[in-house]
BADREN-455018 format. One line per 2 residues: number of its first residue (from 1); their letters; for each residue z, y, x of C-alpha. Coordinates in steps of 0.1 Angstrom, whole numbers, plus 5000, padded with zeros to 4 digits. Layout:
<sites>
NUM> A> Z/Y/X; ... $
</sites>
This chain:
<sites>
1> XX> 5313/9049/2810; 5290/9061/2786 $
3> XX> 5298/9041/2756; 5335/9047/2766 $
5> XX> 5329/9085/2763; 5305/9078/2730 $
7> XX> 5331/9061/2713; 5360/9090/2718 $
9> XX> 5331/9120/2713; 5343/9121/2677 $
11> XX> 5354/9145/2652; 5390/9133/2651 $
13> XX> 5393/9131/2688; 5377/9166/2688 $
15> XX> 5404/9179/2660; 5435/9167/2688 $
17> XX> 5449/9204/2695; 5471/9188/2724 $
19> XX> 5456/9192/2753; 5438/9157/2760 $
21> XX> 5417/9143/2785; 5399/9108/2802 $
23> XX> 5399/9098/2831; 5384/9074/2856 $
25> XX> 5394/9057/2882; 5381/9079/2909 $
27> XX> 5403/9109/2889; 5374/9118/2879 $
29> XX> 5374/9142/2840; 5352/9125/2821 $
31> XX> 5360/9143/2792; 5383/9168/2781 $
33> XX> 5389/9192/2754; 5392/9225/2745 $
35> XX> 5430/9226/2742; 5428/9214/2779 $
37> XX> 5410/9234/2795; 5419/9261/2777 $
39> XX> 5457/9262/2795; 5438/9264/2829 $
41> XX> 5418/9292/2819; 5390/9271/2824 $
43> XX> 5354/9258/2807; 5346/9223/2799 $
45> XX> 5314/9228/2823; 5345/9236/2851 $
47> XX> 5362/9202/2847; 5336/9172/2837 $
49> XX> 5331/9153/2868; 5355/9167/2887 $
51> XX> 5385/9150/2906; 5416/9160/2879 $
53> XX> 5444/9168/2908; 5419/9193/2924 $
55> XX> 5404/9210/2896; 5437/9212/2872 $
57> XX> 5465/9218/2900; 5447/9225/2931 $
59> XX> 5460/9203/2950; 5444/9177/2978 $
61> XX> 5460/9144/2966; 5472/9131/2933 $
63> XX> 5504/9143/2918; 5537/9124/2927 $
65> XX> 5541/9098/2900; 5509/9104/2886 $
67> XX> 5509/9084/2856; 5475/9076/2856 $
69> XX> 5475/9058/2890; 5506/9039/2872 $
71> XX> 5483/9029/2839; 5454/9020/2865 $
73> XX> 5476/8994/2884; 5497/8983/2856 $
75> XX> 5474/8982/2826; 5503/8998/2806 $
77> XX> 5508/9031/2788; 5532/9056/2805 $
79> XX> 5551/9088/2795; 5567/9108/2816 $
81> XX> 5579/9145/2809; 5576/9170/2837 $
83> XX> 5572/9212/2842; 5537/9224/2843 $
85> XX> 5529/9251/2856; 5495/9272/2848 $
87> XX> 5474/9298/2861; 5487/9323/2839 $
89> XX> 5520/9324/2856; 5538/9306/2826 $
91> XX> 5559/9274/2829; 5562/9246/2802 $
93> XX> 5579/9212/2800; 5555/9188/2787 $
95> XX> 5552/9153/2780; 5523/9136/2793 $
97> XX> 5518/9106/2776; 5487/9082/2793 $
99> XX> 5471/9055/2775; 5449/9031/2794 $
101> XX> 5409/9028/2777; 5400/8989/2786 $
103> XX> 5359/8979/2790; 5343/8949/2786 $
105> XX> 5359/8928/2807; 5394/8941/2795 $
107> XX> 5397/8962/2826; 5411/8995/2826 $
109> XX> 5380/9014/2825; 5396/9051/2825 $
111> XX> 5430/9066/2811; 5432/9085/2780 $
113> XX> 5459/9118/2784; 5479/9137/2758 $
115> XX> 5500/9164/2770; 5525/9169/2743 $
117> XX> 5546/9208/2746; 5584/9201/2744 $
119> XX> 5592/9233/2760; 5612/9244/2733 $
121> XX> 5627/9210/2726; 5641/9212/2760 $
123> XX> 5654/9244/2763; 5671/9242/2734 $
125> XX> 5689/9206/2751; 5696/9226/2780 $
127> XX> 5711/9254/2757; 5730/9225/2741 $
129> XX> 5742/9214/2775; 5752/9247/2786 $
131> XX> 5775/9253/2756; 5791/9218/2758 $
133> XX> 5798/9229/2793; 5811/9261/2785 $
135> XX> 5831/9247/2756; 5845/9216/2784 $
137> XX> 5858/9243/2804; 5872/9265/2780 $
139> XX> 5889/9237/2766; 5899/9227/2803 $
141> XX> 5913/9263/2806; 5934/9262/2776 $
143> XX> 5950/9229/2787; 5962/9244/2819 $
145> XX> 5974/9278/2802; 5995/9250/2777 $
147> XX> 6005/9233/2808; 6013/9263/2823 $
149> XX> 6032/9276/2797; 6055/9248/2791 $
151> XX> 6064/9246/2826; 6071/9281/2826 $
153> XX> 6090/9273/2791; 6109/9246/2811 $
155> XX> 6118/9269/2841; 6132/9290/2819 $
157> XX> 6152/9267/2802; 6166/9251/2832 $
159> XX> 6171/9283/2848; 6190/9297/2815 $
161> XX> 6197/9270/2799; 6178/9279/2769 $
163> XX> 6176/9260/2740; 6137/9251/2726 $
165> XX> 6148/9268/2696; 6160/9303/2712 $
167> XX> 6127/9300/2734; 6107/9303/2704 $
169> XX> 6132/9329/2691; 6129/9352/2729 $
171> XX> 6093/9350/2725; 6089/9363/2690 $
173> XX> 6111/9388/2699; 6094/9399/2730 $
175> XX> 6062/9404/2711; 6085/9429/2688 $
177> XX> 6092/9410/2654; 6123/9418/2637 $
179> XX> 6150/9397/2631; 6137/9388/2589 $
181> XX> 6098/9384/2608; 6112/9356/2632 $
183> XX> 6131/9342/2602; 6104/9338/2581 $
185> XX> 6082/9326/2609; 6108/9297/2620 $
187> XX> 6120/9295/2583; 6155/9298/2593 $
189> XX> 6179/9323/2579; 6183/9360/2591 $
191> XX> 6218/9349/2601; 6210/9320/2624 $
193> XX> 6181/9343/2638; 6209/9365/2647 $
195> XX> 6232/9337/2660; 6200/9325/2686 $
197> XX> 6201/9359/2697; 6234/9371/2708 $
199> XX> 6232/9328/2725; 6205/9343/2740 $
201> XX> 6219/9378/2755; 6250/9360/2764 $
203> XX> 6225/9329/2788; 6203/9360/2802 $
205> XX> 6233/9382/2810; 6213/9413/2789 $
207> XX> 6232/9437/2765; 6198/9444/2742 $
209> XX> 6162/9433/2734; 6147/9455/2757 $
211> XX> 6164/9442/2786; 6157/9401/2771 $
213> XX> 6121/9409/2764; 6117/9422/2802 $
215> XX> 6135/9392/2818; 6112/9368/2792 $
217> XX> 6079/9388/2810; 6089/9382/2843 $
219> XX> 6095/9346/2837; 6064/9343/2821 $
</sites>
């Protein structure tokens, strides 16, 4: 192990400010830096030679799939991405990427770990997903009001036998537009705005606007 740990005590290694470690087989820190044990409120004294589950996580067996159990038996590189949780009550998703170290007899000697902070990255996916949600059911929404509408628009028509033309006509004049408003709107003339509308009293059995714009609201 010691030429393993001699060949990785470098400068550049040293310089990684992701939190990286090594590991044995036993799970076992053989060495780790600062950025490491620095998230665990820990020293490097605290963590060399000590089992990784125990000292880092505190627990009693290692973590469900543990990728460096997986780089042990498979002799591969793993990365998985999983929330951490430290000592300082704070909660980050990273992505622990484990590379297996091989010895002289190409065995896998110990596992090299880089935890990589995609916290951020995350949140902003799940802020992504949330909006696509929201914008699915919004979208979800207005297709039902639509729906809504134009079987509302259809009971009306079959009840009255209203024309799609004098619908459009009642519901512009409901919301209060004048006769020249509704004409310029449907680009018809004054005239024929007029004609829908006295169509339109005589199918709703009303004498004024008033009385057509109230039946229109109860039907929706």
């Amino acid at each position: 192990m010691g030429n393993i740990l001699k060949q990785f005590d470098s400068p550049i290694l040293k310089s990684i400010r992701d939190p990286l470690t090594i590991i044995d087989k036993d799970f076992r820190v053989l060495w780790a830096n600062k950025a490491r044990v620095a998230i665990h409120q820990l020293n490097r004294e605290d963590v060399i030679d000590r089992i990784c589950y125990k000292v880092f996580f505190k627990r009693k067996a290692p973590c469900e799939d543990c990728v460096i159990q997986a780089v042990f038996r498979s002799g591969r590189s793993r990365i998985k991405e999983a929330w951490l949780d430290f000592p300082d009550g704070s909660r980050k998703w990273g992505e622990v990427r484990a590379y297996p170290i091989y010895g002289v007899n190409q065995n896998v000697d110990a596992v090299l770990t880089i935890i990589i902070d995609v916290t951020e990255r995350k949140l902003k996916l799940e802020r992504q997903k949330r909006y696509a949600e929201y914008l699915s059911g919004s979208l979800r929404v207005l297709t039902q009001e639509k729906s809504r509408v134009l079987t509302d628009e259809t009971k009306l028509e079959t009840t009255f036998g209203l024309t799609d033309r004098e619908i459009e006509v009642l519901r512009l004049m409901t919301e209060g537009f004048t006769n020249n408003e509704i004409a310029k709107r449907l680009s018809i003339s004054s005239h024929t705005v007029k004609s829908h509308i006295i169509h339109i009293f005589n199918k709703l059995g009303v004498d004024d606007r008033t009385q057509a714009a109230v039946l229109a609201t109860r039907h929706k």
